[in-house]
Each structure stands twice: as structure tokens, then as C-alpha cells.
One Martini backbone bead per residue (centre of mass of N, CA, C, O) as a GRO file, in nm:
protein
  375
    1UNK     BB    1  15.611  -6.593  -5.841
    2UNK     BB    2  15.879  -6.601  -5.920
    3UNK     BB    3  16.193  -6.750  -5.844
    4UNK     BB    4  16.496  -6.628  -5.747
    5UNK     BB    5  16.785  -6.563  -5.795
    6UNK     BB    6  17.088  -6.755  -5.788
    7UNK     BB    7  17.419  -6.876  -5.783
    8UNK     BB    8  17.454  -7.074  -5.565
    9UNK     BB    9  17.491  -7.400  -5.467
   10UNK     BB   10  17.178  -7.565  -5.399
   11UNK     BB   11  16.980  -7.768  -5.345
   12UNK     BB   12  16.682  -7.859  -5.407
   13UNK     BB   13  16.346  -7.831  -5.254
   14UNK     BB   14  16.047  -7.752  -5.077
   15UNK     BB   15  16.189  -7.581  -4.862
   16UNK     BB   16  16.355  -7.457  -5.116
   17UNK     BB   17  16.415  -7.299  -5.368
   18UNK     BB   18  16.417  -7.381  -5.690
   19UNK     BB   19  16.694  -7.326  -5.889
   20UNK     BB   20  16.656  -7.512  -6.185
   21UNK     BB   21  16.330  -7.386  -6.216
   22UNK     BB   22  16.427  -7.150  -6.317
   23UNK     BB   23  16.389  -6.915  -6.589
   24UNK     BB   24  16.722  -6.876  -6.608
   25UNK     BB   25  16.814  -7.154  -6.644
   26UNK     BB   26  16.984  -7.396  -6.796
   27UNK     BB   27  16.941  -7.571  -7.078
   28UNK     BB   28  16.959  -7.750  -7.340
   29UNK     BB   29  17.063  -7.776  -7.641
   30UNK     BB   30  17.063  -7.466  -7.886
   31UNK     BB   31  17.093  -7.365  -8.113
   32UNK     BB   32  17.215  -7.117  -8.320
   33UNK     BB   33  17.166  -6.748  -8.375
   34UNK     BB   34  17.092  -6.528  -8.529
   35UNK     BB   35  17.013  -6.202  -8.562
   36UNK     BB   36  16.760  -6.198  -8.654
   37UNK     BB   37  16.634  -6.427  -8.460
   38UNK     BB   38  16.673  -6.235  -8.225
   39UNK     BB   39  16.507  -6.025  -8.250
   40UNK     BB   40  16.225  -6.216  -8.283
   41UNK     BB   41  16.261  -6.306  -7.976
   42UNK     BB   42  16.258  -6.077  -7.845
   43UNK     BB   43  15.965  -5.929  -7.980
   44UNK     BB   44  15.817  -6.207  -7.852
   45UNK     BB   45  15.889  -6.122  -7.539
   46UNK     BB   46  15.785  -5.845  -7.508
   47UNK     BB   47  15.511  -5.864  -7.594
   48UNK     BB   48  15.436  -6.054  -7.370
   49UNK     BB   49  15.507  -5.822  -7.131
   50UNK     BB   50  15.257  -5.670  -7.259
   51UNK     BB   51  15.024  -5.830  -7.216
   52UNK     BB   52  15.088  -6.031  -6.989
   53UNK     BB   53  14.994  -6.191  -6.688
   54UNK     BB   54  15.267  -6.222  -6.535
   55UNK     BB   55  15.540  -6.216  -6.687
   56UNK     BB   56  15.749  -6.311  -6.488
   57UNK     BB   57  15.598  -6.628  -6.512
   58UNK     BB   58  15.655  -6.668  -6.839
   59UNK     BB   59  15.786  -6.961  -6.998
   60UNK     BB   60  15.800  -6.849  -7.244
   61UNK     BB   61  15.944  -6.625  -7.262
   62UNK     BB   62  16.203  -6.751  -7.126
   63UNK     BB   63  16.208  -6.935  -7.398
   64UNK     BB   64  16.283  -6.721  -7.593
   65UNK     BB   65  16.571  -6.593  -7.397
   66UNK     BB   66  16.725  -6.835  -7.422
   67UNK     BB   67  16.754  -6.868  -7.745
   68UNK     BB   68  16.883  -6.580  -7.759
   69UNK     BB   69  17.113  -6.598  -7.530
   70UNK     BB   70  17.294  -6.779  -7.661
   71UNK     BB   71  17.430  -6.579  -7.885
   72UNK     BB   72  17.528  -6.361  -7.675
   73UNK     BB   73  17.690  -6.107  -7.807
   74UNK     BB   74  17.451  -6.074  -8.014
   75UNK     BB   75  17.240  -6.046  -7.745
   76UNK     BB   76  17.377  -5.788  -7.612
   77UNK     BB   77  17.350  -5.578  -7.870
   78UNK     BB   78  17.057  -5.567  -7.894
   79UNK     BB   79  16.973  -5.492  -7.582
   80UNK     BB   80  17.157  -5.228  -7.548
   81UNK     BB   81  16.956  -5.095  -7.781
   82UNK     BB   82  16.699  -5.126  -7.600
   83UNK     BB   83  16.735  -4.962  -7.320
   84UNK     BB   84  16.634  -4.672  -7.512
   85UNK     BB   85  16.367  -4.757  -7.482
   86UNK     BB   86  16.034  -4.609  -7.393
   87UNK     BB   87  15.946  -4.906  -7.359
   88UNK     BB   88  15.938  -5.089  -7.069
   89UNK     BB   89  15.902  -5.372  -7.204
   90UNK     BB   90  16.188  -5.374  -7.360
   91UNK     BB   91  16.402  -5.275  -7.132
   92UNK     BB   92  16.295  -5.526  -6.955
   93UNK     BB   93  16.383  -5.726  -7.182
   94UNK     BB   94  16.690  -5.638  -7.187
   95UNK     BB   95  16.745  -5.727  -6.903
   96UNK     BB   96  16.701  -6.007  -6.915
   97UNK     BB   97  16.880  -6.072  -7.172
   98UNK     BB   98  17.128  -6.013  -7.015
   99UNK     BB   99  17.115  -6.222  -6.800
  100UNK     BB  100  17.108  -6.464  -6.991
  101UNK     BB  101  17.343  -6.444  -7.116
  102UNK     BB  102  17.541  -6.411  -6.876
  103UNK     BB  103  17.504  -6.695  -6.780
  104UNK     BB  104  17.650  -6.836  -7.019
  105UNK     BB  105  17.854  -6.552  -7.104
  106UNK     BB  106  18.148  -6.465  -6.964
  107UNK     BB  107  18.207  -6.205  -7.184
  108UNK     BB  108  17.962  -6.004  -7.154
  109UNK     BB  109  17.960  -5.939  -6.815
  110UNK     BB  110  18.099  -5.639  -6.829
  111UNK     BB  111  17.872  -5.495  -7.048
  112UNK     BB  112  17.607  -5.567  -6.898
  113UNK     BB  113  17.689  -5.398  -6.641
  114UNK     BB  114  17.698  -5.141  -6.759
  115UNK     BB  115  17.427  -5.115  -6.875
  116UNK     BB  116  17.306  -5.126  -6.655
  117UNK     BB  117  17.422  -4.928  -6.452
  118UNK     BB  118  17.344  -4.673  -6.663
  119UNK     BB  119  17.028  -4.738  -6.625
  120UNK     BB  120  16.987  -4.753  -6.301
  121UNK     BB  121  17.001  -4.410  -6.267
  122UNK     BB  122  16.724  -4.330  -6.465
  123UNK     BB  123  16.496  -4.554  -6.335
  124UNK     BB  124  16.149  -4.567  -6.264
  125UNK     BB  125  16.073  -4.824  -6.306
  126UNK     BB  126  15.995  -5.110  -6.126
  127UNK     BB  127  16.014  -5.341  -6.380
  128UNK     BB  128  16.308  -5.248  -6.473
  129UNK     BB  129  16.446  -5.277  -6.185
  130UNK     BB  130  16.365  -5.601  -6.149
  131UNK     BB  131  16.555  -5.671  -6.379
  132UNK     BB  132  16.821  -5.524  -6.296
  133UNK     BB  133  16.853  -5.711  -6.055
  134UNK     BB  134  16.840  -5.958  -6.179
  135UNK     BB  135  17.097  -5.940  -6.403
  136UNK     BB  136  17.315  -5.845  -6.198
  137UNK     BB  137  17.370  -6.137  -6.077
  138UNK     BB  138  17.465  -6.242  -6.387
  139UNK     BB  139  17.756  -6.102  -6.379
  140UNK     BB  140  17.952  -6.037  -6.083
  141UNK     BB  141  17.954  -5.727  -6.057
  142UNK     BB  142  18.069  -5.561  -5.840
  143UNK     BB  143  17.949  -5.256  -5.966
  144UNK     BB  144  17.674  -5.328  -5.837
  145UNK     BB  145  17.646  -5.309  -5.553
  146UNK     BB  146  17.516  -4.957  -5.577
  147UNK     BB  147  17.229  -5.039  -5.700
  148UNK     BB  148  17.153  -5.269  -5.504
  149UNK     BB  149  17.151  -5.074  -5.230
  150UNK     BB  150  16.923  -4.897  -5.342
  151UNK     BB  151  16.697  -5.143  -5.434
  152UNK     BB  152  16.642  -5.224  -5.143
  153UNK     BB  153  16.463  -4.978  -5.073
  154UNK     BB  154  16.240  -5.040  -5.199
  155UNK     BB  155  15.918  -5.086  -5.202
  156UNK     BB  156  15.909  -5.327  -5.334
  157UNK     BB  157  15.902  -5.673  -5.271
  158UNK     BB  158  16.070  -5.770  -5.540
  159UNK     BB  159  16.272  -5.630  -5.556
  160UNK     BB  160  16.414  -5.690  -5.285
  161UNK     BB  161  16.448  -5.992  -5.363
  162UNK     BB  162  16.657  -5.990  -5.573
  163UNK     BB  163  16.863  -5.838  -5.432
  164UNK     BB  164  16.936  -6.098  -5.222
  165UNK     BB  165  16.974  -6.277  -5.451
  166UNK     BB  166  17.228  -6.038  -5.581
  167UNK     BB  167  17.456  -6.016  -5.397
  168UNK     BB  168  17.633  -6.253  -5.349
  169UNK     BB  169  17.736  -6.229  -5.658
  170UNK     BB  170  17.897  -5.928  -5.614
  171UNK     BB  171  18.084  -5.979  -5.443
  172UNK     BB  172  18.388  -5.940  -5.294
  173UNK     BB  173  18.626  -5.982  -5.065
  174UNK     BB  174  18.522  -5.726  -4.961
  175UNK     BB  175  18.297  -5.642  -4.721
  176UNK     BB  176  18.062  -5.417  -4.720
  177UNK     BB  177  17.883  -5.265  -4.467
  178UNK     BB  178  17.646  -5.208  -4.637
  179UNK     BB  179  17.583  -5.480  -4.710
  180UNK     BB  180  17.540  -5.587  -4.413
  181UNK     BB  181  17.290  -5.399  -4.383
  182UNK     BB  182  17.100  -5.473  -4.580
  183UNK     BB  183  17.086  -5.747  -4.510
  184UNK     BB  184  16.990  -5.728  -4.235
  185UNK     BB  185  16.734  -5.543  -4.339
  186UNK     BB  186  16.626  -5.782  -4.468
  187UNK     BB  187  16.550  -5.989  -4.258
  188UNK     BB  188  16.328  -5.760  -4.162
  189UNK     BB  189  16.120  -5.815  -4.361
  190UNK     BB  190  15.785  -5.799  -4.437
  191UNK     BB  191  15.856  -6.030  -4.639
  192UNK     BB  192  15.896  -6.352  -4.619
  193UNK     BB  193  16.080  -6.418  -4.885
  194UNK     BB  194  16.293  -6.211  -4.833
  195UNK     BB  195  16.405  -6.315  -4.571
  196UNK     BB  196  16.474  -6.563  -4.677
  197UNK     BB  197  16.723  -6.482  -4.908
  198UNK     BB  198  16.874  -6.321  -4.695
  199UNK     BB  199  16.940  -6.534  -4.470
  200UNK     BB  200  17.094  -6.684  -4.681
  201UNK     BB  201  17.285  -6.478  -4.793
  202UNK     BB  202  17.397  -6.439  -4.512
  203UNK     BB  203  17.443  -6.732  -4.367
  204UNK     BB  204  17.508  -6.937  -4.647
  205UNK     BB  205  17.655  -6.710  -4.870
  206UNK     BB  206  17.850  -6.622  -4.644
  207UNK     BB  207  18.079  -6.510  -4.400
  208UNK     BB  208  18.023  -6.354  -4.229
  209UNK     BB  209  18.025  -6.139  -3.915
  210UNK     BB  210  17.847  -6.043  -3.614
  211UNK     BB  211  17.668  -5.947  -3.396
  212UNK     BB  212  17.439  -5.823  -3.638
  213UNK     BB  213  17.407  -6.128  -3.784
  214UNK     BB  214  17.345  -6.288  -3.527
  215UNK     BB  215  17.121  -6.095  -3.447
  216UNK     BB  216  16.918  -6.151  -3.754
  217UNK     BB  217  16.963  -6.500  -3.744
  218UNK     BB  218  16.804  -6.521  -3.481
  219UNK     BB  219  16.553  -6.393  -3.547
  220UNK     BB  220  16.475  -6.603  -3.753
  221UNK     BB  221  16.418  -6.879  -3.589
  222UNK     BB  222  16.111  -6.700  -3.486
  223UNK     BB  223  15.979  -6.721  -3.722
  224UNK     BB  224  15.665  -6.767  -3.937
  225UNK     BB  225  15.868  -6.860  -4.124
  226UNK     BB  226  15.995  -7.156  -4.199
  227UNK     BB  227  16.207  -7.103  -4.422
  228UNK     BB  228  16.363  -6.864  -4.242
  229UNK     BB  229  16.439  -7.012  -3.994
  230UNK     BB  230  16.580  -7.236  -4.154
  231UNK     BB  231  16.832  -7.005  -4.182
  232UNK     BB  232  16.869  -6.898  -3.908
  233UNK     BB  233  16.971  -7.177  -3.789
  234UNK     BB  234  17.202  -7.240  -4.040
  235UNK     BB  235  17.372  -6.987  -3.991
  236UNK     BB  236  17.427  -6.998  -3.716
  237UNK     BB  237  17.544  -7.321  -3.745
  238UNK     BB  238  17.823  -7.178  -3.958
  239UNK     BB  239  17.908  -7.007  -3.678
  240UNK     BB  240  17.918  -7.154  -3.415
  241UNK     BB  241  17.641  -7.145  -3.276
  242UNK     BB  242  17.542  -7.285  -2.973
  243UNK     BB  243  17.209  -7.221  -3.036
  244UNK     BB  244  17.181  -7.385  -3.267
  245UNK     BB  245  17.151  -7.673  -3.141
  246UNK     BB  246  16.829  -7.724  -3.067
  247UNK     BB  247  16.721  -7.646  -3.379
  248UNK     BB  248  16.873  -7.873  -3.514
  249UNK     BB  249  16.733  -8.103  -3.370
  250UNK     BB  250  16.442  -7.985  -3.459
  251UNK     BB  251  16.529  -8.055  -3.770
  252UNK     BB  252  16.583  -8.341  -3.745
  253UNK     BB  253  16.284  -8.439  -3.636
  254UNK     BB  254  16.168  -8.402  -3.893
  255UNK     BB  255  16.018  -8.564  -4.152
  256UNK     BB  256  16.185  -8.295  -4.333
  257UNK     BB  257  16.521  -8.268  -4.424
  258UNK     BB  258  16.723  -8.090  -4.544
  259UNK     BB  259  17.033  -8.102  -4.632
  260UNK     BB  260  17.164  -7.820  -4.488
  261UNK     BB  261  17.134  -7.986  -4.204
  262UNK     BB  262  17.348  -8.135  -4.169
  263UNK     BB  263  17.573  -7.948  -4.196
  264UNK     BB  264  17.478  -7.766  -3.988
  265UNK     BB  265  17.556  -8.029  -3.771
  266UNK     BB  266  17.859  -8.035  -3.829
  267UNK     BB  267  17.930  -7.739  -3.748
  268UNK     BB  268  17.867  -7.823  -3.469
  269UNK     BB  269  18.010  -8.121  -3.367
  270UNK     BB  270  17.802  -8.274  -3.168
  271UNK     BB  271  17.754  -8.582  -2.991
  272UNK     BB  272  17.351  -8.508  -2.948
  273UNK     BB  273  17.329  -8.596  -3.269
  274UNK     BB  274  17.394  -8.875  -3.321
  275UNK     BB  275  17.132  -9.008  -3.297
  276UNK     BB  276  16.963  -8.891  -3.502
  277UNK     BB  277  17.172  -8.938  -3.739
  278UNK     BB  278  17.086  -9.249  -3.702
  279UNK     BB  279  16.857  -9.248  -3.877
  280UNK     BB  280  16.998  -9.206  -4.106
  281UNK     BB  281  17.149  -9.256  -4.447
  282UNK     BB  282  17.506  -9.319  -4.394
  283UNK     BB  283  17.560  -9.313  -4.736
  284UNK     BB  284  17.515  -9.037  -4.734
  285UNK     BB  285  17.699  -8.754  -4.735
  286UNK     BB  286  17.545  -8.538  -4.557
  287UNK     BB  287  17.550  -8.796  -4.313
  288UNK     BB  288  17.845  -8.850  -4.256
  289UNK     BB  289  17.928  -8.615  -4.227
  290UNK     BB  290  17.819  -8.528  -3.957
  291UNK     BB  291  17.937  -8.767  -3.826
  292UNK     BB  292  18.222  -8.726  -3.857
  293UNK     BB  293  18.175  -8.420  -3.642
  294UNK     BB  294  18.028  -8.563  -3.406
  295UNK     BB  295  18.138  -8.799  -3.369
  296UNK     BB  296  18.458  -8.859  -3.178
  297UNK     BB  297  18.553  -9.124  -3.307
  298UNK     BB  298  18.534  -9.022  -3.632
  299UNK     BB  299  18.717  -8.778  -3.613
  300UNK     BB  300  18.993  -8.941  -3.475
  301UNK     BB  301  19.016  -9.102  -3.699
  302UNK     BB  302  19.040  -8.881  -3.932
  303UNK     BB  303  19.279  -8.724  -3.783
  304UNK     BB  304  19.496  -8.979  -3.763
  305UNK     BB  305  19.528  -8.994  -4.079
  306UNK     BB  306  19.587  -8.731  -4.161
  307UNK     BB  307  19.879  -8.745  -4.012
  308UNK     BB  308  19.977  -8.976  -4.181
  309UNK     BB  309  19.962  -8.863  -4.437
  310UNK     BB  310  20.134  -8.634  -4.408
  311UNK     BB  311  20.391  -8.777  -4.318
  312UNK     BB  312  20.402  -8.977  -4.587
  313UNK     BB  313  20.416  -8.689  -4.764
  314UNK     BB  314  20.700  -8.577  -4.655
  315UNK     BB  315  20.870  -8.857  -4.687
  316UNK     BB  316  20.836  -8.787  -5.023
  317UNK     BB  317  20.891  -8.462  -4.929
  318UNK     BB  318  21.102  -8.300  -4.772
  319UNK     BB  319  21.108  -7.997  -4.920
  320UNK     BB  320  20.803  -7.956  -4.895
  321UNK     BB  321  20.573  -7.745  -4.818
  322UNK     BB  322  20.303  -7.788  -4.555
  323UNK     BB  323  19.996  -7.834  -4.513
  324UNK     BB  324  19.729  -7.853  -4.224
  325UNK     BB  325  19.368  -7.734  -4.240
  326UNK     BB  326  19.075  -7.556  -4.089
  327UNK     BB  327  18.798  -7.398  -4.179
  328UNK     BB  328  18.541  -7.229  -4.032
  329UNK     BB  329  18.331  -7.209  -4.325
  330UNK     BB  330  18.437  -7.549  -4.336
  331UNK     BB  331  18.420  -7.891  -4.406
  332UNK     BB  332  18.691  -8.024  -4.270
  333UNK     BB  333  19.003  -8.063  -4.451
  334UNK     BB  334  19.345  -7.911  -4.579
  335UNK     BB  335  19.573  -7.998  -4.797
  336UNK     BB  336  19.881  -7.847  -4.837
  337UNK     BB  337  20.123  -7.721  -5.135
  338UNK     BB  338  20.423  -7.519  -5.085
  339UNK     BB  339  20.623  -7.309  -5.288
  340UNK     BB  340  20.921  -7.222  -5.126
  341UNK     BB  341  21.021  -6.982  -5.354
  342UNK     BB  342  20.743  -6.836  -5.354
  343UNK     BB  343  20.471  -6.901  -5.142
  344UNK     BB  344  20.297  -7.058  -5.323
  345UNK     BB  345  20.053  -7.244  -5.418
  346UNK     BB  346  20.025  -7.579  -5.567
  347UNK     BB  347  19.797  -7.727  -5.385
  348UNK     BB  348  19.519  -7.880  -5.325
  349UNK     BB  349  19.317  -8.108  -5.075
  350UNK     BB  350  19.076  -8.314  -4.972
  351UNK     BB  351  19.123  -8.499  -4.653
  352UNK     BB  352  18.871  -8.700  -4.761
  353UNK     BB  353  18.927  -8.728  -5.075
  354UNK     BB  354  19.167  -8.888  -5.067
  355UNK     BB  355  19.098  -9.109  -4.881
  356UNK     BB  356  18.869  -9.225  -5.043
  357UNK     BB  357  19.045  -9.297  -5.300
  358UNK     BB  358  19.238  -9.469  -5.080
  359UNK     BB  359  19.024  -9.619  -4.875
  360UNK     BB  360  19.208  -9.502  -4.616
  361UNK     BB  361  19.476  -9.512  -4.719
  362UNK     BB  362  19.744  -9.278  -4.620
  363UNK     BB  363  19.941  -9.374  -4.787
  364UNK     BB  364  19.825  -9.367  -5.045
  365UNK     BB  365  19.740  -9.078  -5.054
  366UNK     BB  366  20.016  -8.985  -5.064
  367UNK     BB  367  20.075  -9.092  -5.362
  368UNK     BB  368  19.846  -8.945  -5.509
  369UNK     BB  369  19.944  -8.685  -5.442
  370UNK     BB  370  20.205  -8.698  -5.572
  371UNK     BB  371  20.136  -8.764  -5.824
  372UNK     BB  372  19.964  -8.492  -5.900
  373UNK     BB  373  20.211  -8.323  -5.894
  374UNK     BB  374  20.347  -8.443  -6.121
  375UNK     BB  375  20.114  -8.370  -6.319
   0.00000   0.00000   0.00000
């Protein structure tokens, strides 16, 4: 089975699905193809579909339609006139080159998620409802929403696993509790990977909080897959969930620990991690990161830095509004300057990364501030 598509940035490694190695990843520069040679590439994507056993992880086929993606709107349009064919092989096959295209050609998102959301109305295939799950994450359109709750339903436990991996994509500002609900029981799923995917998407690609999450990512810590249980307890440790504290330490003692066990140790900020992440090499970002929010003396090193910096940046701007202040669902700090006669922000900057420009001068950093304003 191919690897589930996700939109979110996440390091690749053996712990967690490889998103690089992903069938509609992008590839190197691919020159550019007319209308004729896009048919021809589609209906040779197809023809594998029909053909081929396990066509989903077919990488010829895939590098077929990313070669036809390219061309844009040129393969959106070829694709929507596709949708509309009695061959299951060919609609399914015009989903994936919507998602393809629409991965690298944001202008023709709006178009492809119509398409799509108007064929899974009334599609009763499998396969091309599978195609329809995977392409609507590549459009990132609010819209795709009902269509991927209804999908999730599925008896298929491949559609249910797309399903997980492309609602953080299309989700709003506002977050639908039927999507909360979704996404709740599609973690207690009885595929192994919807589980892990999931839990993924609940818990480290979205910001929700509440009862019914955290008790959704709890009950992954104990699951019998481990890719499972390490989001379930990434998951509640990005909620500074105190529970996670004990399975962090168990993921940092472990042979082999994926990135983003760091972050959730730094999300943590306890002082008994600190002798753990003193194993791994300091020069990391992702373990600095974490001494630096768990270990007491480096966090106020950073803080008294942080006021440093603020008040030599009032100090060249006595009339600009400035705030310095932390995300609970991000780590580090955020200084803001705002247009006071708007109220809009003007400026955002990660006070550890203007700092490290600085070389830790916060007197210097906030003259780069001041600069970048200038800017």
C-alpha cells in the first residue's frame, strides 16, 4: 500500500510514513507538455490502472501523471473531462491527476476540489471514492470538508486512511466538531495505519483541544502499534498534557527517536528530561530546542535575553506598539510589532531566531529588528 498523502511538514524517517518518498511528491524540473502529449500520458496512467495489480503503488504510473501535472491547467482540464467516463479506471485515474496537478498549480485548486466534490455525489466505486479521498487533500479547499466525513465512513480502510491524512489539509479557521468527531474515531480505528495517521492529524497537525482528544491520544500511548502509541504521546505532549511526561522519557531512552520526540520533550519543559536529551548532540536543533525549554537555567537565560531585546527595541522605537509573548500549541517566543494607528500587526519575528542572527546580542538584535521595519 502506498504511504498516505499529508500536506503538513514533517522529517521523513523509518518511524513515521516517509512524506518525501510519497507517489504525488515533486519531482525535479520536468519541461513542460502540450495538450496532445497530456492525453497521451493520462491514457498510458490509465491503461496501468486497469492493468496493473496494486495499481495505487504503481511508481510508473505516478510518474506518468506527474509528467501530465505539470502542464497545469492544461491537465485539469483534460482530467474533469475524464471524470465523466463510465470506466472506473479513467475517473479514478482523472482524481489523481487533479491531486497532482493541484499539488504544485495552486490556481487551479479551486476547480479541481469542484470536480471532485461534484463526481463523489454519486460515486459508488471504491477505487475512484480512494482517488477522490487522496486528491481532495491536495486542493487544501474548506469545501472538500463533507464530502471527506462522509469517506470516512467507509468500510475500505484505505479510503478511511486518506481520509485522516487530508482533512488537516482542508480544514478552516474553525474547526467543525464533526470533524473533531471524525478524526476522534477514526484514531480508534481498526486498521493499524488509519489509527497511526490519525492520531498524526489529531494530535500534531491540528491545534484542537478537549476532553474527547486528549482522551482519543491517551488511549493511543497503549496501542499495540508503535507508530500509533509515539503519536499518541507526541500528541498529548503538545498539549502540555502532565501524562506524557513518563512515555516521553521512554521514547528518548529508546535506540532510535524520530525528531519530533524532541519537540514534544520541549513542549514538556520539565527539568527531568534534561539529563535524557543530554545524550544526544547538543548542536541539533531539535535538541537545543528541547534544553532550552526543559532546563531551567537555559529557558531564563532566553527570557532575560527576550526583555533585553524588547526594551532596546521600545527604546529605538519609543511610539511603536510591541508585544513579546508565547503560542501554547508553538515553542519558543514571538515578538510582534503593531501599526498602532491600525491595530494590525506589522512585523512577527521568532525572538530565538533573531537572537541567534544576533549571535545572542539582544542590544544587536533589536537593532536588526529595527532594520528589518526599516526594510
Amino acid at each position: 500500500m502506498a504511504a498516505p498523502m499529508s500536506w503538513a511538514l514533517t522529517p521523513p524517517s523509518p518511524e513515521r510514513p516517509d512524506l518525501e518518498s510519497h507517489p504525488m511528491a515533486p519531482r525535479g524540473t520536468i519541461r513542460a507538455v502540450n495538450a496532445r502529449e497530456v492525453a497521451a500520458l493520462f491514457d498510458a496512467a490509465a491503461a496501468r490502472s486497469a492493468s496493473a495489480a496494486g495499481a495505487r503503488d504503481d511508481e510508473d504510473r505516478w510518474e506518468l501523471l506527474r509528467r501530465a501535472g505539470k502542464a497545469g491547467r492544461l491537465a485539469a482540464r483534460l482530467a474533469v473531462t475524464r471524470t465523466t467516463s463510465a470506466d472506473v479506471a479513467v475517473r479514478s485515474t482523472a482524481c489523481d491527476l487533479l491531486g497532482v496537478a493541484s499539488q504544485s498549480h495552486e490556481d487551479i485548486r479551486e476547480d479541481a476540489a469542484s470536480a471532485l466534490i461534484s463526481l463523489a455525489a454519486d460515486e459508488v466505486e471504491d477505487a475512484v471514492r480512494w482517488s477522490i479521498a487522496r486528491a481532495l487533500g491536495a486542493t487544501g479547499d474548506v469545501r472538500a470538508t463533507p464530502v471527506l466525513l462522509g469517506l470516512g465512513e467507509s468500510a475500505d480502510a484505505e479510503i478511511r486512511l486518506e481520509v485522516a491524512t487530508s482533512l488537516p489539509a482542508v480544514l478552516g479557521d474553525d474547526v467543525d466538531r464533526s470533524v473533531v468527531a471524525t478524526l476522534v474515531n477514526l484514531c480508534g480505528d481498526v486498521d493499524p495505519e488509519v489509527r497511526n495517521w490519525a492520531a498524526f492529524a489529531l494530535g500534531w497537525q491540528s491545534t484542537v483541544d478537549g476532553r474527547p482528544v486528549r482522551q482519543a491520544l491517551w488511549e493511543r500511548t497503549s496501542d499495540s502499534y508503535g507508530e500509533a502509541r509515539e503519536e499518541g504521546i507526541r500528541g498529548l505532549a503538545r498539549r502540555r498534557d502532565p501524562r506524557a511526561l513518563p512515555l516521553v522519557a521512554g521514547l528518548l531512552a529508546e535506540e532510535s527517536v524520530h525528531p519530533s520526540t524532541f519537540e514534544a520533550a520541549a513542549f514538556l519543559a520539565h527539568p527531568s528530561l534534561v539529563p535524557l536529551l543530554e545524550e544526544f548532540d547538543p548542536t541539533s536543533e531539535n535538541v537545543a530546542t528541547a534544553l532550552r525549554e526543559c532546563d531551567p537555567l537555559r529557558r531564563a537565560q532566553r527570557d532575560a535575553s527576550a526583555m533585553m531585546l524588547l526594551d532596546a527595541l521600545h527604546a529605538r522605537l519609543p511610539d511603536v506598539e510591541m508585544a513579546m509573548f508565547g503560542d501554547r500549541f508553538e515553542l519558543g517566543l514571538e515578538l510582534e510589532v503593531i501599526d498602532g494607528s491600525s491595530g494590525n500587526r506589522t512585523a512577527r519575528w521568532s525572538v530565538e531566531s533573531l537572537l541567534k542572527r544576533a549571535e545572542g546580542d539582544p542590544h544587536l538584535a533589536a537593532r536588526l529588528a529595527a532594520g528589518d521595519l526599516r526594510r
